[in-house]
N, C-alpha and C positions, 0 to 999 in steps of 0.2 A: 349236257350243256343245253342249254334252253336256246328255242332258235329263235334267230333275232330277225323283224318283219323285213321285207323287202319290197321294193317298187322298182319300175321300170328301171329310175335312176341309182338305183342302189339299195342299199340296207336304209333303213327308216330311222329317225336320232331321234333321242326323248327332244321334247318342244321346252326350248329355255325359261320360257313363262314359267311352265308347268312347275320347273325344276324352281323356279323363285319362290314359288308360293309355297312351295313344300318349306323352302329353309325359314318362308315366314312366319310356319307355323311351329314351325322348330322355337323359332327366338320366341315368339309369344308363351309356349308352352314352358321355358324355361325361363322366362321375367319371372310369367304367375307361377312358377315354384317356388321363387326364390322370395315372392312376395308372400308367399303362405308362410315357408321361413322365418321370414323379417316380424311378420304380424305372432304367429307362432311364439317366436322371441321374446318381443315388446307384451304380448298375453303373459308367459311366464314371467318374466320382470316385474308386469304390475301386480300378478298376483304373490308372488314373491316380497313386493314390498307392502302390499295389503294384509299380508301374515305378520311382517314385522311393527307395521303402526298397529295389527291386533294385539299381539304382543308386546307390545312398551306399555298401550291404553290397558291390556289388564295389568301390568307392572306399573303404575302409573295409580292406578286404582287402586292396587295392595300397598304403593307407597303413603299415599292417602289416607290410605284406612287407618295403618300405622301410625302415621305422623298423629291423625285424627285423634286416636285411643293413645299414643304417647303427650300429647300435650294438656290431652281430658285429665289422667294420671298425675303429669307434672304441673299441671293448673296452668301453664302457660299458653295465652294467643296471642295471635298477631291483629297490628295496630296499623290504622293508615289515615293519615290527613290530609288533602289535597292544599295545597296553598295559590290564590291566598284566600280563596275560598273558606280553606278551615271547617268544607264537610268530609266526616267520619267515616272510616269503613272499621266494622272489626270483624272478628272470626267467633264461634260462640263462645269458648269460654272467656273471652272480654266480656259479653254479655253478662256470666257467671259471676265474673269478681265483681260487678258493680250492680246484682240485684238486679238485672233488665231483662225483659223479655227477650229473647232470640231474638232477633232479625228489626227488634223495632226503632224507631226512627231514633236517631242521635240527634242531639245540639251539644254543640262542644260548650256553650256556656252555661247550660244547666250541667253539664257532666262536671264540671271544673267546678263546679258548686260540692262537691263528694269531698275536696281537699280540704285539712283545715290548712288556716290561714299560712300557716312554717312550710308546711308541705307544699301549698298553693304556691307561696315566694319562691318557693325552693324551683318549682319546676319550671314556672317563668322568667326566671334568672336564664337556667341551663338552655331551654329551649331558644330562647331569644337569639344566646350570645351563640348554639349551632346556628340557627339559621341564616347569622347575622355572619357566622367564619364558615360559614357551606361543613359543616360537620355531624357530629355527634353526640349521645353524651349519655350518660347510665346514672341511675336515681330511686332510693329506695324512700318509700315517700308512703304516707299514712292516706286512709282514705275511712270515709264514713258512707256505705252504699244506698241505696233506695230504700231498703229495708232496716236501715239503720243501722249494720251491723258494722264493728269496726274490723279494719284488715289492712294489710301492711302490702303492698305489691313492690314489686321491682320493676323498672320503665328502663329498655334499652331504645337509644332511639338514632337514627341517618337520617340524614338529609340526602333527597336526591336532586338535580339538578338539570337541565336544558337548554346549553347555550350559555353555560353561569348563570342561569337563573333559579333560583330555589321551587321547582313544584309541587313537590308532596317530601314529607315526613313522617317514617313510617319505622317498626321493630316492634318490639313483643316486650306483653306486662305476664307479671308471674304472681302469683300468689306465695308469699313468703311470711305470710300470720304466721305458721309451725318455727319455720327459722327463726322470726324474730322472738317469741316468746322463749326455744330452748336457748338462743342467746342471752338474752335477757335473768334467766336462769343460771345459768352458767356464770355470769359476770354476777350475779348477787350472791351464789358460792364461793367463790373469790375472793369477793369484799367486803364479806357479812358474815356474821357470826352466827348461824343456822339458829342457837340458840334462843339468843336476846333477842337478834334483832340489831343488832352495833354494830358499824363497823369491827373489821377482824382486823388480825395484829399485822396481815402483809398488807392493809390499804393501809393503817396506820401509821406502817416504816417506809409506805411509798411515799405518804406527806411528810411525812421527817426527811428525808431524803431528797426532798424538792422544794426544802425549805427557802435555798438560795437563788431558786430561780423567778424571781418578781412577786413571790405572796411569801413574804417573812411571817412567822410564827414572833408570836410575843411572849411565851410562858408554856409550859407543860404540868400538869397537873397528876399523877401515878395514886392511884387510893387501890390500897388494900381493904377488903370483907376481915372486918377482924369477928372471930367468934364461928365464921361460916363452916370449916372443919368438924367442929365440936353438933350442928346442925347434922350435918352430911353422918356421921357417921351416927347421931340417934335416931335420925328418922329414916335413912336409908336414901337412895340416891334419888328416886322419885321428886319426893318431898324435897333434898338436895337442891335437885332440877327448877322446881316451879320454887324456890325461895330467891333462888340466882335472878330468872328471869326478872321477880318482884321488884331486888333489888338491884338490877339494872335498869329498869323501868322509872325508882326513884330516883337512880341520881341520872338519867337522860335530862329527867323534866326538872331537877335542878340545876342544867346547864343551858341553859336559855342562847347565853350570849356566845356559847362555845362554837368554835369550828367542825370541830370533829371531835365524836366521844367513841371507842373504843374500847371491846374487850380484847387485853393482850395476852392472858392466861386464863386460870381456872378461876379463879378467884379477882383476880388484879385488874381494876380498868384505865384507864388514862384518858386525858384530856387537852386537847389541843387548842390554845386560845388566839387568840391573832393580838397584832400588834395594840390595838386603840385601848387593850383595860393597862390602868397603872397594875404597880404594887398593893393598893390598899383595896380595889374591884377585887383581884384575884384572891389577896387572903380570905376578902366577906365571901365570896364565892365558895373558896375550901370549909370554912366554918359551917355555912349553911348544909354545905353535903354532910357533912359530919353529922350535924343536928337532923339532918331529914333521915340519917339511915341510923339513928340511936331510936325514933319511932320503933315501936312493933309493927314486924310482916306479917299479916295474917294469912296463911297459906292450908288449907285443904283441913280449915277446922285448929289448925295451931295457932299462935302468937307467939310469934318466934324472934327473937333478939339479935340484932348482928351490932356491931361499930364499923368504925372505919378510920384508918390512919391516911393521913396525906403525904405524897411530897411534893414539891413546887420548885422549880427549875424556871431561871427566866433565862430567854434567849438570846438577853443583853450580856451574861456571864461568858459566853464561846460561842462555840458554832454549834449549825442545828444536829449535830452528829454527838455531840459531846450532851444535849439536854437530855437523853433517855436515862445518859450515866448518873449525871448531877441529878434529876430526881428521884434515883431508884436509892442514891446516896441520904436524899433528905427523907423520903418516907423509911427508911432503915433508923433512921435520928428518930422518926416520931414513934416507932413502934417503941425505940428507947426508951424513951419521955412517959412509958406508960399508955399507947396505943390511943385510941379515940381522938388524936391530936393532928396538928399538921404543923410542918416544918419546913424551911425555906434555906436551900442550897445557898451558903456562902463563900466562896472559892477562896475569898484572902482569908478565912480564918484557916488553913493550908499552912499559910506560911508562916505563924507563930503556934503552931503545933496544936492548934486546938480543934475541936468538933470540925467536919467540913458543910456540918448543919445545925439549923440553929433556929 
């Protein structure tokens, strides 16, 4: 045991001061730990959150990059308009679809000059009535660019707003030339006879078939290629081929005033006329085809002979369902009659048992 000092008056006691200032260095020494802690702490937090905005900004970067090279790929950029300003911002491939340099100056009313006139209408219709109903609106619309070339975009477009007040209008044009051209392809397979060139036999029955809704038919017209058979199998299907074309070709351009001329078989065409020709228009009409295709077809060095039977169905006799019948009835009468002729569908000779064409 450690001896404790002594004086006259007794044992000697630590001095209260002393003993203060020790516990005051006690507290200080344990603030500033606790303050290395705190800072210690708040260091790894912020470096902890400085990892994380490095990592969003390179994910952020790769999303970019992507989007970048995804919409280079899909030809689509984005579009912005401040209003009512009405100056431009795009992204580059806006630039791309309209022949501009990157980055160079816009004027929305030289740019609006690219639309033809349908398209122009079109856009300022849609754009108007968004900005006027705080909305939106989507629009595939034609354009002609700087370099003159033509192309087809598609325009998505919002309205944003501040207060209800419209400030910028803005979404993404796409290049859609490939889609509208394989469309456009697509829908002339459908309705065209790859062949001729004529309408095919499904446009053909979609106009008979819509005869009663506000565009009446006045007459139908069925000609058979008389002879073409006897062609086809001398000269082989080649020669076949380009004699057909020849003589669709002729009686197209003898049907001047017609609606729709049509190939509905091999051989057989029809002709769809509207209400304003009488009786005596359509019969000089059947005559003339008749007489334009007794000409020789000159075809690949030959001179080749066809005829042609008519039949004529007016669509004063029934409905427009019942005229395919009635003329397949009257050109059947003319091939009767000795072929090269035309024949006209009479429905009351029916009822006294005689021809139902005549």
């Amino acid at each position: 045991m450690a001896d404790t000092p002594y004086s006259l008056n007794g044992p000697v006691r630590p001095n209260a001061s002393a003993r203060g200032s020790e516990g005051e260095q006690g507290a200080c020494a344990d603030d500033r730990h606790r303050d290395a802690e705190t800072i210690a702490g708040l260091e790894a937090e912020l470096a902890a959150q400085a990892a994380l905005i490095a990592r969003q900004d390179v994910s952020l970067a790769h999303s970019r990059k992507i989007f970048d090279r995804a919409s280079v790929a899909a030809r689509i950029g984005v579009w912005e308009c401040s209003l009512p300003d009405e100056r431009l911002t795009w992204t580059d491939v806006v630039y791309d679809l309209f022949d501009l340099p990157r980055g160079s100056v816009l004027d929305r009313g030289e740019i609006i000059k690219c639309y033809p006139a349908e398209s122009r209408k079109a856009l300022d219709s849609l754009r108007g009535r968004a900005i006027a109903e705080r909305g939106g609106f989507s629009l595939d619309a034609e354009i002609t660019t700087l370099a003159g070339h033509c192309r087809w975009i598609r325009i998505t477009a919002t309205v944003e707003c501040e207060a209800g007040v419209p400030v910028r209008i803005f979404g993404m044009k796409q290049d859609i030339t490939e889609e509208k051209i394989l469309s456009e392809q697509m829908r002339y397979l459908a309705e065209f006879d790859t062949m001729t060139g004529l309408a095919n036999r499904a446009r053909f029955q979609t106009r008979l078939d819509h005869a009663e809704e506000g565009r009446p038919l006045g007459a139908l017209l069925l000609i058979d290629l008389d002879g073409f058979k006897a062609v086809n199998d001398t000269f082989g299907h080649v020669v076949g081929d380009e004699c057909l074309k020849a003589a669709a070709e002729r009686l197209a351009g003898g049907c001047g005033e017609a609606e729709l001329v049509a190939r509905v078989g091999g051989d057989e065409f029809a002709v769809l006329l509207g209400p304003h020709l009488d009786r005596a228009a359509v019969s000089g009409m059947a005559r003339r085809l008749i007489e334009a295709m007794a000409r020789p077809l000159p075809v690949r060095g030959q001179s080749l002979r066809l005829g042609a039977s008519v039949g004529i169905a007016f669509a004063e006799t029934g409905q427009s369902y019942d005229l395919f019948a009635q003329a397949d009835t009257a050109l059947y009468a003319a091939k009767a009659a000795g072929r090269n002729t035309f024949r006209i569908f009479k429905p009351e000779g029916q009822s006294k048992g005689q021809s139902a064409a005549a």
